[in-house]
C-alpha positions as CSV (number, residue, x, y, z in Angstrom):
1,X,137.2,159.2,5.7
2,X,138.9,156.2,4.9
3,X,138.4,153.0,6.6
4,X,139.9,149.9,7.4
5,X,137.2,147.3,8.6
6,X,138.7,143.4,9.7
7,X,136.1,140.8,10.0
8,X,137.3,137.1,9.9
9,X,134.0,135.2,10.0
10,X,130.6,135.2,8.1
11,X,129.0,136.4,10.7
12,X,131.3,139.4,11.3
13,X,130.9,139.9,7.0
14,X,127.3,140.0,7.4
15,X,127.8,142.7,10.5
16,X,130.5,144.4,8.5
17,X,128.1,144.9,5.9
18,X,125.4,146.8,7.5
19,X,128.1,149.2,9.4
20,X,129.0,150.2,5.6
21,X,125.6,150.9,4.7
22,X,125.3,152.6,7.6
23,X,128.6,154.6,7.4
24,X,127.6,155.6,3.9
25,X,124.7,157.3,4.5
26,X,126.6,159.2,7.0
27,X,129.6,159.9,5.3
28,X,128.9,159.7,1.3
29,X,132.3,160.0,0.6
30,X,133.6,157.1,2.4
31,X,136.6,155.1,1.1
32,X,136.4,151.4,2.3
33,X,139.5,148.6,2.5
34,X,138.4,145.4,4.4
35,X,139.3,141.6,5.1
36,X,135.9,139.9,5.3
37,X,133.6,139.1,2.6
38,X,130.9,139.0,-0.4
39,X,128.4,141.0,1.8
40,X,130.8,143.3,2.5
41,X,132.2,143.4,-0.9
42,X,128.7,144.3,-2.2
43,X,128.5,147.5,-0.1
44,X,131.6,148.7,-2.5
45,X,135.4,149.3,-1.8
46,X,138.3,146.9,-1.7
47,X,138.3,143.3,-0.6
48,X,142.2,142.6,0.5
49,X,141.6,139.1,1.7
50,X,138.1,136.7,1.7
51,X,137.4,135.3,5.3
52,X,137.3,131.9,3.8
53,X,140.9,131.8,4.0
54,X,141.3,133.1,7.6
55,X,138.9,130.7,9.4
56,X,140.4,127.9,11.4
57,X,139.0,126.2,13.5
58,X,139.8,125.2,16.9
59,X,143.0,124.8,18.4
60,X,144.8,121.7,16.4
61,X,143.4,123.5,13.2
62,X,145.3,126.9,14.5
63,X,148.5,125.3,15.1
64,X,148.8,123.3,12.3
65,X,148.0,126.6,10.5
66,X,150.4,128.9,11.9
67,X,152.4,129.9,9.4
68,X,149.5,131.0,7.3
69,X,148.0,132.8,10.0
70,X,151.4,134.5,11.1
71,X,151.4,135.6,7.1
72,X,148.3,137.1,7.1
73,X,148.8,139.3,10.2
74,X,152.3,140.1,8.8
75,X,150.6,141.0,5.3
76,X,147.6,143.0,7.0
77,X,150.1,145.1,9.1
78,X,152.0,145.9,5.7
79,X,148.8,146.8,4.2
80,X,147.7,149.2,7.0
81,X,150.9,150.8,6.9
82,X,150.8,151.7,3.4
83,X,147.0,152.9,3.0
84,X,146.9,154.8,6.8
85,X,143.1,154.6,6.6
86,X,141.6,157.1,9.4
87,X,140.2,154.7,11.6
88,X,140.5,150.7,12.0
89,X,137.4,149.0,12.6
90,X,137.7,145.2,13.9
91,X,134.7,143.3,14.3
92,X,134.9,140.2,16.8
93,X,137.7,137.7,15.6
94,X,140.1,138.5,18.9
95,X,143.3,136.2,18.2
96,X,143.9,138.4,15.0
97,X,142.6,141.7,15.4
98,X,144.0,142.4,18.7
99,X,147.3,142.2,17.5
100,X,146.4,144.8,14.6
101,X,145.0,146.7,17.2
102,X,148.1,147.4,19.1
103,X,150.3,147.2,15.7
104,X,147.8,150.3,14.3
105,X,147.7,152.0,17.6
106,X,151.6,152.8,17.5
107,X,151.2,154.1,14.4
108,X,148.5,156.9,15.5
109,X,145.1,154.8,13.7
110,X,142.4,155.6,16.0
111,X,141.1,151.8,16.6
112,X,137.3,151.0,17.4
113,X,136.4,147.3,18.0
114,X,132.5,146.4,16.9
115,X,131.6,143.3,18.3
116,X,133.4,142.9,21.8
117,X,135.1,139.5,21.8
118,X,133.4,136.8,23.9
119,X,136.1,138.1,26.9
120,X,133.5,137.5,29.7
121,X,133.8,133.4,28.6
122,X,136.9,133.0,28.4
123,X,141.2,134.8,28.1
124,X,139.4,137.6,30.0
125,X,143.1,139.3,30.8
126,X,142.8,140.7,27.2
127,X,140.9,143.3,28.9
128,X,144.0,145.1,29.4
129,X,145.1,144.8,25.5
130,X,141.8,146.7,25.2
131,X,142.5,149.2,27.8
132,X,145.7,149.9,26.2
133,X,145.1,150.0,22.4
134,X,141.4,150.2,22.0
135,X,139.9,153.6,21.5
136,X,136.2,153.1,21.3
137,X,134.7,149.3,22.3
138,X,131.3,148.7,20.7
139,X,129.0,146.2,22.4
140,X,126.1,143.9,21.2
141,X,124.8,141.9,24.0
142,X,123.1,143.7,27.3
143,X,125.3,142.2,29.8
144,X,128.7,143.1,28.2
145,X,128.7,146.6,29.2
146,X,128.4,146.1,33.0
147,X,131.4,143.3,32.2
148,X,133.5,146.3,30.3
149,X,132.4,148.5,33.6
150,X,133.8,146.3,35.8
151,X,136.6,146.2,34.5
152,X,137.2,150.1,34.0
153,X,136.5,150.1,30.6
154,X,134.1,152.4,29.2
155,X,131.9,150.9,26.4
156,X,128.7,151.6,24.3
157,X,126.1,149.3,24.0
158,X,124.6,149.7,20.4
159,X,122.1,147.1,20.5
160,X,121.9,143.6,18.6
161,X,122.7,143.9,14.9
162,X,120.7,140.9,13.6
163,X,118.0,142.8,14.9
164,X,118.8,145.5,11.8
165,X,119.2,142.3,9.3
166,X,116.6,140.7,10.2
167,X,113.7,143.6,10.2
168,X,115.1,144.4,6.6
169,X,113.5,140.8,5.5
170,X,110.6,140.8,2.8
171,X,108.1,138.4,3.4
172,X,108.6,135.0,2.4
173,X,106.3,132.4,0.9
174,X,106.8,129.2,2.2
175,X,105.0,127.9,-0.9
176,X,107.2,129.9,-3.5
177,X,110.5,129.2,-2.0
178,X,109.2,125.4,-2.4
179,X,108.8,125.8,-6.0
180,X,111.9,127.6,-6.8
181,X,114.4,125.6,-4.9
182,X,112.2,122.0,-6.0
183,X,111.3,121.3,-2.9
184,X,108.7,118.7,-1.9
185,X,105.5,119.4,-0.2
186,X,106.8,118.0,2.8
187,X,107.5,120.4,5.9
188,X,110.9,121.4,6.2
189,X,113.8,120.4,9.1
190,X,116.1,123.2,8.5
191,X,120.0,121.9,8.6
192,X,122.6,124.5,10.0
193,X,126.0,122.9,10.0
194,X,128.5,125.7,10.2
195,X,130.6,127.4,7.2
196,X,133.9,125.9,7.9
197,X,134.8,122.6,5.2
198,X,136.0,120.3,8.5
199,X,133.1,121.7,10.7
200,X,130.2,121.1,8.1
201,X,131.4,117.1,7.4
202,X,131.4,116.7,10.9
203,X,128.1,117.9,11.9
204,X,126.2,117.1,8.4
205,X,127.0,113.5,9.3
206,X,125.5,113.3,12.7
207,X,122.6,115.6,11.7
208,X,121.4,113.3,9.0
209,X,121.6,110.4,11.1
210,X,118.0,111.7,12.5
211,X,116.5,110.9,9.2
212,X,114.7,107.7,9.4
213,X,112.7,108.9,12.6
214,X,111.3,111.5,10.8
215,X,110.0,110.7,7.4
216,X,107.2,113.1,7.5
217,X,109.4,115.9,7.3
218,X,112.4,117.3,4.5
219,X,115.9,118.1,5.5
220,X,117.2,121.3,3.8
221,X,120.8,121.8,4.0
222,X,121.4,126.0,4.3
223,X,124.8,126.1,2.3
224,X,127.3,128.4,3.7
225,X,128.8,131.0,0.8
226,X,132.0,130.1,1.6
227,X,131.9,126.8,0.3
228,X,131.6,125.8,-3.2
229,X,127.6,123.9,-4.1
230,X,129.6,121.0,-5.2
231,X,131.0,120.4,-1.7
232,X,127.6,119.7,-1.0
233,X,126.1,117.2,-3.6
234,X,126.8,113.8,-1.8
235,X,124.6,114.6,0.9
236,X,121.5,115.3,-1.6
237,X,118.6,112.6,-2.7
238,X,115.6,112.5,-2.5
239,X,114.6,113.5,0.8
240,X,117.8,115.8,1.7
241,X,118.0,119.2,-0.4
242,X,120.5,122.4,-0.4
243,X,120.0,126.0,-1.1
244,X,123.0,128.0,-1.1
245,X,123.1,131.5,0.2
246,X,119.5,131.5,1.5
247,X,119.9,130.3,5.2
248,X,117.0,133.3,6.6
249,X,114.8,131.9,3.8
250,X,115.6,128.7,5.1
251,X,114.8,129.0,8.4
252,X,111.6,131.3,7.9
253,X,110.3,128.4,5.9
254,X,111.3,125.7,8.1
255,X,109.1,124.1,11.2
256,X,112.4,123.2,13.2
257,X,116.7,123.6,12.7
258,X,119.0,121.1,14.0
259,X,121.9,124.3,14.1
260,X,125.8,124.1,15.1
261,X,127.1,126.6,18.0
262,X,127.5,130.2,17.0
263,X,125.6,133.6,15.8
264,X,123.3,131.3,14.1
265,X,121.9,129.8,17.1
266,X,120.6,133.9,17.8
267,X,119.7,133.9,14.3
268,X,117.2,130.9,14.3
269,X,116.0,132.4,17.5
270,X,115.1,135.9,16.1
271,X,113.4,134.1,13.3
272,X,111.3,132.7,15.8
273,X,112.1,129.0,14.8
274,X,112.6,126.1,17.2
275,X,116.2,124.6,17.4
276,X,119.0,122.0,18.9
277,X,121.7,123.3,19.1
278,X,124.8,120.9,18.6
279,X,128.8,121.5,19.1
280,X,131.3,118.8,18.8
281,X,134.9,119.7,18.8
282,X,138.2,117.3,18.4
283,X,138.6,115.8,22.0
284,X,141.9,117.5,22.3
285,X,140.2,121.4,21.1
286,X,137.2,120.5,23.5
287,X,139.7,119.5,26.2
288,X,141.6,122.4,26.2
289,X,138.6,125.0,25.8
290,X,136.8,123.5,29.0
291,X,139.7,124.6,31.2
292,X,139.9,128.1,29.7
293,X,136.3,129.1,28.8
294,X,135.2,130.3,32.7
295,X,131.9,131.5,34.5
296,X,130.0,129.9,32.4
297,X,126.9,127.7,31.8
298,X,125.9,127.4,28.0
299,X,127.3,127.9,24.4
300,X,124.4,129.6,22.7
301,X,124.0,132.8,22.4
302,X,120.0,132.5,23.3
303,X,120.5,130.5,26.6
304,X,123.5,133.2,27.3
305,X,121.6,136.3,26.8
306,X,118.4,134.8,29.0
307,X,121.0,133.2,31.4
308,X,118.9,129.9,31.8
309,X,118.3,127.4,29.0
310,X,115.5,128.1,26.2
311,X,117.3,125.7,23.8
312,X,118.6,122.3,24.0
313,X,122.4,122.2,23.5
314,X,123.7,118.9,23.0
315,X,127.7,119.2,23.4
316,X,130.1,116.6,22.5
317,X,129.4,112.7,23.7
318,X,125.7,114.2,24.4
319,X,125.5,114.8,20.7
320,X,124.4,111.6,19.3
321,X,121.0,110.2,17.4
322,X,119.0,109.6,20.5
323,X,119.4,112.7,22.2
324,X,119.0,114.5,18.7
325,X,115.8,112.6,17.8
326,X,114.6,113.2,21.4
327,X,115.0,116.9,21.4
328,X,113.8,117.3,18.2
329,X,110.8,115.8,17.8
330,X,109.7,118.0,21.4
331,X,110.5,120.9,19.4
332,X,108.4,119.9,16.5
333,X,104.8,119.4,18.2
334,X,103.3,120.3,21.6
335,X,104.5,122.1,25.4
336,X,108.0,122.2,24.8
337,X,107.7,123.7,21.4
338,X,104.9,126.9,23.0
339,X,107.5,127.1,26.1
340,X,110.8,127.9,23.5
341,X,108.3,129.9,21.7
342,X,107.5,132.3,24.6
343,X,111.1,132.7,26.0
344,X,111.8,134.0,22.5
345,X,109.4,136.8,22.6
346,X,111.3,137.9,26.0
347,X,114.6,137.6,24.0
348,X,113.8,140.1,21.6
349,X,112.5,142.3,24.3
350,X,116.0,141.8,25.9
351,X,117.9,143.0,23.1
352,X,116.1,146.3,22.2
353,X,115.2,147.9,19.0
354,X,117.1,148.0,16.1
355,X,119.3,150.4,15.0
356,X,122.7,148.5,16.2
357,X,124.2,149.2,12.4
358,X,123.0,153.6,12.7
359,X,124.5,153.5,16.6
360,X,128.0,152.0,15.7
361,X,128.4,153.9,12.5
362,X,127.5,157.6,14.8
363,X,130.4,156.3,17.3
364,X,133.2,155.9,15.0
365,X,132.4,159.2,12.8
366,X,132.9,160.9,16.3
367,X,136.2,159.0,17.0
C-alpha cells in the first residue's frame, strides 16, 4: 500500500515513526510519502516537507504566517493529488490536517486520523469535520473515546504511544552519559524548553533564572533537533550544558526537569522524573486561548489524564523565579517529591500496555 502520513510537530514525527515501523512489519512492501521529520525519515520513504518549517506558534505567530501556511496546504493538496497514496494518515496538528482531510476525502483517499486533536479542550464543533471526512479516528488518551461517543463518533482507543518509545529504551548510565557529554559530577536539573526558536528564548530565559538557588545541582539544556547546536551556545558555561538529540537520556539521568507545556510534560512523567511545568504565551495568544479552550482545569497532559493535579503548572504571570524555585526545590527532596512519585505509578496503570504503534498500524491495513 502506499501511504501518505502528515505530522506537523516533533512529537507527532516521533509517533509517526513508530506507526512506520509498525506498518512495515505488517505490510513489507509499504511505500511511504510524509510531511514530518528525521525520525520519520529514518524509517525510509520520502520526506516532502520537514516540520521545522510548519510550526508556528500561537495565534500572532499564525497570522503573521499566513501566507506560508496557506502555501503549504495548497502544495500538500497538489502533492496528494498527483501520488493518490491509498490511505492518508494525519497525526494530531488539526488547523492543517483537517483541511487535507476533507480536500483527500473528495477525492476517494480513505482518511484515518492517529492522534485525535485536543477537541475535548477546546473548537470542539470540529467534531462534525470529523464525522464528515474522517474514516477511521485513532485515540491515545482513556477519556477520549467516551468524548468521540458522545458525540456519535465511533473511535478506537489504541493505547498511549510513548508507552511503545519509551519501553524500547536501553539502560542508561547516569555515569557514562556524564563522561560523554562532559558533564560535571554534579546532579543534573534537566531543562525542557520546547522545539520552536521564539518558544525556547522565551522559556530558557526564565528557566535559568533559578540558577543561583541551586548551586549544588547542573542545568542540562535537552536541545530540540529542529534547531541548529549553535542556536544554543550563549546559554552554555560552566554550570549550564546542552546535549542535542538526547532529551530521554536527559531526563533518565536527571533528579528534576523544569519542562514547557506539551507531550513532553507525559514524557518526563513516564520516565518517572519530577517536573514544573511552565507555559507563557504572548498576552494577546494567552488572551484569546482562555476564551476558547473550555471544560477545562490544567495544561499538562499528566494532571489531564489523572484529572487532579500531580504536577505543578505555573502559567503565565505565575511563572516567575519565586514560584519556580519554590516548586522546584519540593520536587527535589522530601513528601512532595514521594507524593508526584506515586501518582505516577497510577498514570501508567491509566494508560495501559504498550502496543499503541501494533494497534494503529492493524486499523489502517483494515481501512
Amino acid at each position: 500500500m502506499k501511504y501518505y502520513i502528515i505530522a506537523g510537530e516533533a512529537s507527532g514525527d516521533l509517533h509517526g515513526s513508530n506507526l512506520m515501523k509498525a506498518l512495515k512489519q505488517k505490510d513489507p512492501n509499504a511505500e511511504f510519502r510524509f510531511w514530518g521529520g528525521d525520525l520519520m525519515e529514518a524509517q525510509g520513504g520520502t520526506l516532502v516537507k520537514h516540520y521545522r518549517d510548519l510550526a508556528f506558534m500561537g495565534f500572532l505567530e499564525v497570522v503573521m504566517n499566513l501566507r506560508t501556511i496557506l502555501n503549504n496546504i495548497a502544495f500538500c493538496k497538489e502533492d496528494i493529488r498527483k501520488n493518490r497514496p491509498d490511505v492518508l494518515i494525519l497525526v494530531d496538528y488539526p488547523g492543517f490536517n483537517l483541511r487535507i482531510a476533507r480536500f483527500a476525502k473528495e477525492l476517494g483517499i480513505k482518511v484515518v486520523y492517529y492522534i485525535s486533536p485536543q477537541l475535548w479542550a477546546w473548537k470542539e464543533g470540529r467534531v462534525e469535520t470529523i464525522k464528515k471526512y474522517v474514516d477511521e479516528m485513532m485515540v491515545i488518551l482513556p477519556f477520549e473515546e467516551d468524548f468521540y461517543r458522545k458525540h456519535g463518533v465511533h473511535s478506537h482507543f489504541v493505547g498511549h504511544p510513548l508507552l511503545d518509545a519509551i519501553s524500547d529504551l536501553k539502560e542508561i548510565s547516569t555515569e557514562q552519559f556524564k563522561k560523554e557529554n562532559g558533564l560535571n559530577d554534579k546532579e543534573i536539573i534537566a531543562l525542557l524548553p520546547g522545539s520552536r526558536k521564539q518558544e525556547v528564548e522565551k522559556m530558557l530565559e526564565i528557566m535559568l533564572s533559578v540558577r543561583p538557588h541551586f548551586k549544588n545541582y547542573q542545568f542540562v539544556i535537552a536541545g530540540a533537533p529542529s534547531l541548529p547546536k549553535e542556536f544554543y551556545q550563549k546559554y552554555v558555561d560552566d554550570n549550564v550544558h546542552f546535549v542535542s538529540n538526547r532529551t530521554y537520556d536527559v531526563l533518565r539521568c536527571s533528579k528534576a526537569a523544569l519542562v514547557t507545556s506539551g507531550t513532553a510534560t507525559l514524557e518526563t512523567a513516564l520516565l518517572n522524573i519530577p517536573e514544573v511545568v511552565c507555559y507563557r504565551g504572548s498576552t494577546i495568544s494567552y488572551a484569546i486561548a482562555k476564551r476558547l479552550v473550555k471544560n477545562i482545569n490544567y495544561i499538562s497532559l499528566v494532571n489531564l489524564i489523572m484529572d487532579r493535579e500531580v504536577v505543578k503548572e505555573l502559567i503565565q504571570n505565575d511563572l516567575n523565579t519565586k514560584n519556580l524555585v519554590d516548586e522546584l526545590a519540593k520536587i527535589l527532596e522530601g513528601e512532595k517529591r514521594e507524593q508526584v512519585l506515586k501518582e505516577y505509578s497510577l498514570l501508567r496503570e491509566k494508560l495501559g500496555g504498550k502496543g499503541a504503534s501494533d494497534h494503529a498500524a492493524e486499523v489502517i491495513l483494515k481501512v
